[in-house]
Structure formats: structure tokens, C-alpha cells
C-alpha positions in Angstrom: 134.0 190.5 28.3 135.1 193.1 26.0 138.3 194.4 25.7 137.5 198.3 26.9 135.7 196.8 29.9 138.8 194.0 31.2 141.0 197.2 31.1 139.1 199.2 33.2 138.0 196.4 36.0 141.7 195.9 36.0 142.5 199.4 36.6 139.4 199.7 39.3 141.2 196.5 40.9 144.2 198.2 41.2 143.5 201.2 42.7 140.8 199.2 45.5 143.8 197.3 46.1 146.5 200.0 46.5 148.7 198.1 43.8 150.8 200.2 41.5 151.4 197.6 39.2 150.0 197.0 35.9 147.3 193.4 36.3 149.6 191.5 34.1 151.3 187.6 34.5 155.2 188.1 34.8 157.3 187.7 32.0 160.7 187.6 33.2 161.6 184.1 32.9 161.7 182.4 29.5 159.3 180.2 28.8 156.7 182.2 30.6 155.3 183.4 27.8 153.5 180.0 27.3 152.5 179.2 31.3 148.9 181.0 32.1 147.2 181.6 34.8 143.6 182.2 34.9 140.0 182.2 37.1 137.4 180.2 36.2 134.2 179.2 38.1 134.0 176.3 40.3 131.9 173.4 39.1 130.4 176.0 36.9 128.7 178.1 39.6 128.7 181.8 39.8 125.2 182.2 41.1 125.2 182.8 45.2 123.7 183.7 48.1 125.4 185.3 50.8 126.9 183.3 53.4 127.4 180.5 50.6 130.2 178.8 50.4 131.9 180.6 47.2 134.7 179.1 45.4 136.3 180.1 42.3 139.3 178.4 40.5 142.4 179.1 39.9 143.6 177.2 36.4 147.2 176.9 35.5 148.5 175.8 32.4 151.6 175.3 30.5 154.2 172.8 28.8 155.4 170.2 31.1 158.5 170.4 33.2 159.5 173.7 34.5 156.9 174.6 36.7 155.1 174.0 40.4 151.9 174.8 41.9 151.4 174.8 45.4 147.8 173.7 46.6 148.4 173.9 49.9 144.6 175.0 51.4 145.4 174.6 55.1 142.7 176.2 56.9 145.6 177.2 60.3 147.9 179.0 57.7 147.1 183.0 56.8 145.5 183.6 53.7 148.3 183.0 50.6 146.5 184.5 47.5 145.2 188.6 47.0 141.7 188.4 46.4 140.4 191.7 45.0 136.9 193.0 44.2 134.7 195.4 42.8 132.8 197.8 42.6 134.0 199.0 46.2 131.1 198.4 48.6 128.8 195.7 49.9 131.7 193.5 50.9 134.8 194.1 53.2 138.7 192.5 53.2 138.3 190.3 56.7 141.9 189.0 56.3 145.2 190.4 55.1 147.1 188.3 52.7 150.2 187.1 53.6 152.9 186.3 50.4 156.6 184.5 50.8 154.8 181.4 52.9 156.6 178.4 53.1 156.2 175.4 50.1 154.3 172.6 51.1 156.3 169.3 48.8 153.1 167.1 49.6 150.9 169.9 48.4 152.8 171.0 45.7 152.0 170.0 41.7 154.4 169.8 38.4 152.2 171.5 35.9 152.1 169.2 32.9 149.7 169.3 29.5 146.7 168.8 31.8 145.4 172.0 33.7 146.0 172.2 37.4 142.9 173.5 39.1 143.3 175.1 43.2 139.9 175.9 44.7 140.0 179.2 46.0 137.9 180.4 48.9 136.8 183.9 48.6 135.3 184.2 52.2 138.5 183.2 54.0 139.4 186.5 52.8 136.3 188.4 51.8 133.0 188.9 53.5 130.0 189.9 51.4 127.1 192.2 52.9 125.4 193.0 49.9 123.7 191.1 46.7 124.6 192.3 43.5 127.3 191.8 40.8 130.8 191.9 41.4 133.6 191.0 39.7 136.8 189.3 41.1 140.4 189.1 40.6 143.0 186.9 42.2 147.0 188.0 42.2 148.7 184.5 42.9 152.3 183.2 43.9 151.3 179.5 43.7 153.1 179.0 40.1 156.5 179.1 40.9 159.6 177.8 38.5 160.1 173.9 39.5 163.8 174.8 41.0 162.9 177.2 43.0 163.6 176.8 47.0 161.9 178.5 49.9 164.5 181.3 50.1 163.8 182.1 46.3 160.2 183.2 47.2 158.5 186.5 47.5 158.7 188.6 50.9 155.3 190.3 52.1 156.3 193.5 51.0 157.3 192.8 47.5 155.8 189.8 45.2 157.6 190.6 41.2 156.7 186.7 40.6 153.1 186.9 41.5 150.3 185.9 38.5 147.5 188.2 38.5 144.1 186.4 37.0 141.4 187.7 34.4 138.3 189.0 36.6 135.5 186.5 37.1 131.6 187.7 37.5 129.8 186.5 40.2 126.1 187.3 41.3 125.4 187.1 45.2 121.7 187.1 46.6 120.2 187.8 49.8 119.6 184.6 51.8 116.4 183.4 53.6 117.4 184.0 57.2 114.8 181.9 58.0 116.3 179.1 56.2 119.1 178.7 58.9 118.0 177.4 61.7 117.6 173.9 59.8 120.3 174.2 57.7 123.2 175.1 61.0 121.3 171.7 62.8 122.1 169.6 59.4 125.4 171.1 59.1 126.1 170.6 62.6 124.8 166.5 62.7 126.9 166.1 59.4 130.3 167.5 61.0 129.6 165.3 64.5 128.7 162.3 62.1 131.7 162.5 60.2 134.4 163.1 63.1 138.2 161.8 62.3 138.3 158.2 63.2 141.5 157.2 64.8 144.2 155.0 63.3 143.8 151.8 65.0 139.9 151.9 64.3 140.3 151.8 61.0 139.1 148.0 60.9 136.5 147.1 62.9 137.4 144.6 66.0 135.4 141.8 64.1 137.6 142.2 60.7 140.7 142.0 63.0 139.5 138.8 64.8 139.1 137.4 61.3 142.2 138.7 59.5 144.1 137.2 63.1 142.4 133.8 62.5 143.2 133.8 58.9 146.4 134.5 59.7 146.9 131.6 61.7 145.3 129.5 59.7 147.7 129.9 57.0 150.4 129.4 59.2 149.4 126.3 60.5 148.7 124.3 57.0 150.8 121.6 55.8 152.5 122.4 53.1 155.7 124.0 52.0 157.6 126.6 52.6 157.0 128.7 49.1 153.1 127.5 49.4 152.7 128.8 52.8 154.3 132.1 51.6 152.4 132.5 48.6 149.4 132.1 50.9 150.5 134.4 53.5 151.7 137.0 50.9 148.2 136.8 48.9 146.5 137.3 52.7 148.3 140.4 53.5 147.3 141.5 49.6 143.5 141.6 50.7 144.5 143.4 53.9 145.9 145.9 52.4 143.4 146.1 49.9 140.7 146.5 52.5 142.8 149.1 54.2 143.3 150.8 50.9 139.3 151.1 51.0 139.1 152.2 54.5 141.5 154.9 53.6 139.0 156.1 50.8 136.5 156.1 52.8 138.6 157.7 55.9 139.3 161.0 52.9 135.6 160.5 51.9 134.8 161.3 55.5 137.3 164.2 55.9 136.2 166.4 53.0 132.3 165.6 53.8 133.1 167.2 57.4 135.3 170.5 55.7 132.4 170.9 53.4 129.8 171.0 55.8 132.3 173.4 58.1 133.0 175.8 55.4 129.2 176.0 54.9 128.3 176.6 58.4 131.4 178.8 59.4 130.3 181.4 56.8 126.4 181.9 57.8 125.8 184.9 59.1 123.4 184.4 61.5 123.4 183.9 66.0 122.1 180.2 65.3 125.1 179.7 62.9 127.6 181.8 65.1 126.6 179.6 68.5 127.5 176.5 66.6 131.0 178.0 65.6 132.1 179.4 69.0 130.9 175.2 70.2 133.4 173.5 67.6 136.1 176.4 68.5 135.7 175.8 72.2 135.9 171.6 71.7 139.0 172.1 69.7 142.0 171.2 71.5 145.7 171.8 71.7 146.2 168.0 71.9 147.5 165.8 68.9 146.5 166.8 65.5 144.3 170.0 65.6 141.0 169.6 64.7 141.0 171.8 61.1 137.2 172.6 61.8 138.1 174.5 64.8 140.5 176.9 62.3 137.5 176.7 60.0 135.3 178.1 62.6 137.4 181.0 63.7 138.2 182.3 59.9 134.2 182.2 59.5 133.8 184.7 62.8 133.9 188.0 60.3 131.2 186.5 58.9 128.6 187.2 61.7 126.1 189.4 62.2 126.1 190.1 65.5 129.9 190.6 66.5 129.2 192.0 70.1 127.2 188.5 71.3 129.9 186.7 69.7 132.8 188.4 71.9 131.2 188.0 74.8 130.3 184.2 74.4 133.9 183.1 73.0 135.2 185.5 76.5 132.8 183.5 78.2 134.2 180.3 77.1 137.6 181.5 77.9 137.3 182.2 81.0 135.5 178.9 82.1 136.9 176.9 84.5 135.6 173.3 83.5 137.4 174.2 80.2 141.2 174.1 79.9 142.3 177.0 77.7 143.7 176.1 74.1 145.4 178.5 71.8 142.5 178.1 68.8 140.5 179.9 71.2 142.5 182.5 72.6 143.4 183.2 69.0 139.7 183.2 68.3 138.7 185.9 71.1 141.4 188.0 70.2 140.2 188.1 66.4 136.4 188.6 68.4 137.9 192.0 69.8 139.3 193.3 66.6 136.4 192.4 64.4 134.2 194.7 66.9 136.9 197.4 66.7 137.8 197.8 63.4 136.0 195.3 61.1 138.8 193.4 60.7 141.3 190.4 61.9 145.1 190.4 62.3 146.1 186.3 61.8 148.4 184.9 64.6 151.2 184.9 61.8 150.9 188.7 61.9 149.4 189.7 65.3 153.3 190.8 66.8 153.8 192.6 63.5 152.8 196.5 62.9 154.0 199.8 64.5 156.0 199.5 67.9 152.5 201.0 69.5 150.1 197.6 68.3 152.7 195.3 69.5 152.3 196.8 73.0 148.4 196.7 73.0 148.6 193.1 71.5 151.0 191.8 74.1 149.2 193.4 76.8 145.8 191.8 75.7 147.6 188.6 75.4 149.1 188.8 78.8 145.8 190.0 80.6 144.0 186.8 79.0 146.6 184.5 81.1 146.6 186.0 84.0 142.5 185.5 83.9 143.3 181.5 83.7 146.0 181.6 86.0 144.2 183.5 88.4 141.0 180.7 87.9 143.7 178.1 89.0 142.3 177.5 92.4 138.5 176.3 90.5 140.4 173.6 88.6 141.2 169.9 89.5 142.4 167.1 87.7 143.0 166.8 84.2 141.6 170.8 83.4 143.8 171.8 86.2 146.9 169.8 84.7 145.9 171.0 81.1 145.9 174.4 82.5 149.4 174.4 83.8 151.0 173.3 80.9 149.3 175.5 78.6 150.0 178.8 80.5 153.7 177.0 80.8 153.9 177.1 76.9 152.6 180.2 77.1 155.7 181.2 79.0 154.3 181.6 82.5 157.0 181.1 84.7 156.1 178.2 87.2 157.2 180.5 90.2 154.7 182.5 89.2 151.8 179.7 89.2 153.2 178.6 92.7 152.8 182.2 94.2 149.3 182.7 92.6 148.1 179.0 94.0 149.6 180.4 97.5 148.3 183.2 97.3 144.4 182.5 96.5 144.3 179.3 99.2 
């Protein structure tokens, strides 16, 4: 791209984005001068149809020591990086970003003389309507100095540390709605096929029968003490080998299913939108939340038809062989503002805003539990008990369950 034409995408960027500063990586610190940051397409693909699954990367580079990325990709947390685009039109901003988010240590990577690549989602933040050729630009906190702690990072209102990124072309198509259909039934098999499987079933009962009679058999040969440890030692070696290959093939399964998520959560069509509002409503508040049910609700901008999905995540809401969870109050409430004003506010930011939002937002929120409290009297058993502590968490007051139970029998 030449010169003349970087300098005014980067000037178009920054007034589409209301920035006032100049698309430039800091220089503050010494050293910088020699740590980049830069986009480049993912897998080499810049070529998609809308509704894909787009993914661009983020490259950072530099002398070893010094310097961290953070990878962190969690699907529950807000968006973490500023994605801009032009020209203005044929796509809208679905999600605000929001900078100064906590470090993740198990996420987080020393750069070092090999480049550290983060795949970066546009449509958790950007929803596109239209083909045709746009150019995009990512402004980035991930690279941070190595000493850094939490406290040192940027607040939502300011970010001097962020990395701003050359812009990257990328050429979206129309897609064959009647393609869908087949592909949400594929997508939808794939992420049933490949559900988490539980700890304890990571061997099968027949390899723990055998490892057990190994086992034993080890222990009851004659020999001595040092052979009878080497054989027990070289025993648990091959368990923990095969466990090792379970574990692969555990991961193997995990990103299979987040794949075939992200591609369905972002189709636009009913088919495709029917299928998300079932994996929200299965999601539950119970152990380890499901990530495709947070992959579901940041694909709802995506839909075409806003007003049916409202009404059928409401629906689910307010049935009564369904406990309520928070993924899908959360996901109703982002229904409503997506038919009101095009756009979500994420749970991290839903209480923020002037004093007049936080009213309407609480209000909302308390209307949608006292609709499951008052649908007490319809529940038994576990739903029932599910309920209670739900709208408990919630900070319903058990008096007031008690008087509402009373008060309907």
C-alpha cells in the first residue's frame, strides 16, 4: 500500500473512531523502538462472505526479554482490542471495547525472537451488512512491558500504552442464504458431537479395568523391592502417557466445538438464530460455563431478524420447565437493546452510563425476576430448587419468595 494512501486510511480511522490521536505504536519506553506490532491475515485469508468466521492476526515482534502479550480470547469477557473500519457503512460496531482488563498469567506470552501471533475476531466486535472492500485497523493493549502489574494498566477512558496496527484489506461477499439451512444442521451435529467430556471419563471403563489389573499384577510378582518399583514406576509411565494422549485429544475436541460455534453464532439467518437461542437456553449456571453459550449470545447482533429473536429468548425466559441462568438473562437483555438501538452494552458495562440508563437497566433487570418469581408456583423439584437459588443470588430476599409462594397458593 502506498505511502499517501496508509496516511489517509489512518486519518479516516481516526475520525470513524472519534480518536484524537495520531495511529502510531508508543514510543515512550526504551527499547520500544525495536517491539512492532502489526495485522496480518489469518492463515492467509482475506477473501469472505458475510456471516464467515473472520479472523485477522495480530503479530508482535521484538528482542527477547522485556515484553508480554496477553492472549487471553475468553469468549465471557468484553471485547479487549479497538477494532476500526472503513469506509463508514455496510457494517456497524455491535460491541464497545473495553481497555484496563485484568492479565490472564496462563494466557499471557514473553515475546522472544519468534513472532507471537493472537487471532483476532472481528465479528465479536463488528457486524458486516454489506460486500465490498474494507480496510481494518486494530488499536491493541495486549503488548505490555514484562514488569508490569494489573494496577499499571490502562483505564477505559485513557489507553497512552495502546499499539495501533497497519490497516489490513479484506473483501466480504454476499452469502448464499440458501446455503444455511445445511450448513447450521452440520454445525449444530459437530458442536453436540464434540461436547466437554468430564474428567473421570477420560479413560474408558475397560482401560481402567486393565490399568487396575496391571496394577495388581505388578504388585503381586516375586521379586524385589527396586524390581517391583521399577515395574510399577514404568506402569504409571504408560498411564500417563495415555492420559497425556487423551488430553490432546480432549483440546482437539474443545477447539473443533469453538470452531464450529463461532461459525454458526455469526450466520445471519432464522435457521442459524434458532440454533443459537437452543445452545443459550441449555447453558447453565452450574460448574464450568459452557463457552458456546457466551459464543452464542455475542453472535445475536449478527441476525437478521432481531424482533423473532427477542421474543423467542423472552419466551425461553419465562418458561417454567426451565430454571433461569444468568447467560440468558444476559442474552435477552442484549435482545432488547439490539432492537432499540443496534447495539449491546456487555454485563461488564450494563450498570455503567448516565444516572438515567442505570435506572432503566435496573428496572428491566428487576422486572425479569419478578416474572420467575412470580412463575414459582409452576415449578417442582430440581427447576423449582434451581430457581430459588438463582433469584437468591440475584439478591431476592427469601421473605420475599415466601410471601409470593403464600400469596399465589
Amino acid at each position: 500500500m502506498n505511502a499517501w494512501r496508509v496516511a489517509l486510511v489512518a486519518l479516516a480511522l481516526a475520525r470513524a473512531s472519534g480518536e484524537v490521536q495520531i495511529f502510531a505504536s508508543p514510543q515512550s519506553d526504551t527499547g520500544t523502538a525495536n517491539v512492532t506490532v502489526r495485522l496480518e491475515p489469518h492463515d492467509g485469508q482475506t477473501h469472505f462472505k458475510i456471516g464467515d468466521r473472520m479472523l485477522v492476526d495480530l503479530v508482535f515482534t521484538g528482542p527477547p526479554g522485556g515484553y508480554t502479550v496477553e492472549t487471553d480470547d475468553n469468549p465471557s469477557q468484553s471485547v479487549r482490542d479497538l477494532i476500526n473500519v472503513v469506509p463508514d457503512g455496510g457494517w456497524f460496531r455491535s460491541h464497545t471495547t473495553l481497555l484496563g482488563q485484568g492479565l490472564n498469567g496462563n494466557a499471557s506470552v514473553e515475546v522472544t525472537s519468534h513472532p507471537v501471533r493472537v487471532p483476532i475476531l472481528l465479528n465479536r466486535a463488528i457486524t458486516f451488512r454489506k460486500p465490498g472492500h474494507y480496510e481494518v485497523m486494530v488499536k491493541t493493549e495486549r503488548l505490555f512491558p514484562s514488569h508490569w502489574t494489573t494496577q499499571n494498566r490502562s483505564s477505559t477512558e485513557e489507553c497512552e500504552r495502546c499499539w495501533n496496527t497497519n490497516p489490513l484489506g479484506i473483501d466480504i461477499a454476499e452469502f448464499d442464504q440458501a446455503e444455511e439451512p445445511g450448513l447450521v444442521a452440520s454445525l449444530t451435529r459437530e458442536i453436540d458431537e464434540a461436547k466437554p467430556i468430564a474428567i473421570p471419563d477420560v479413560l474408558t471403563p475397560e482401560e481402567k479395568e486393565r490399568i487396575h489389573h496391571q496394577l495388581e499384577a505388578v504388585q503381586s510378582e516375586s521379586g524385589s523391592p527396586e524390581e517391583n518399583q521399577k515395574k510399577a514406576e514404568a506402569m504409571m509411565q504408560k498411564v500417563a502417557e495415555i492420559m497425556q494422549k487423551k488430553e490432546a485429544l480432549m483440546q482437539s475436541r474443545e477447539l473443533t466445538r469453538r470452531v464450529a460455534a463461532e461459525r454458526l453464532a455469526y450466520l445471519a439467518g432464522d435457521d442459524a438464530m434458532r440454533a443459537k437461542i437452543r445452545f443459550i437456553s441449555e447453558a447453565t449456571d452450574q460448574g464450568d460455563p459452557d463457552p458456546v453459550g457466551f459464543i452464542m449470545v455475542n453472535g445475536l447482533p449478527s441476525s437478521r431478524n432481531l424482533e423473532l429473536q427477542q421474543v423467542l429468548l423472552e419466551k425461553a425466559w419465562h418458561d417454567p420447565l426451565r430454571a433461569p441462568t444468568s447467560i440468558l438473562q444476559s442474552a435477552m437483555r442484549q435482545a432488547r437493546e439490539l432492537v432499540r438501538r443496534g447495539r449491546v452494552t456487555d454485563d461488564q458495562l450494563q450498570w455503567a452510563g448516565t444516572d438515567e440508563d442505570r435506572k432503566i437497566a435496573q428496572q428491566a433487570y428487576q422486572k425479569d425476576l419478578n416474572d420467575i418469581v412470580a412463575s414459582l408456583p409452576l415449578r417442582t423439584g430440581e427447576n423449582r430448587q434451581r430457581t430459588i437459588e438463582y433469584l437468591t443470588r440475584a439478591g431476592m430476599m427469601p421473605d420475599q419468595l415466601n410471601q409470593q409462594q403464600t400469596g399465589t397458593q
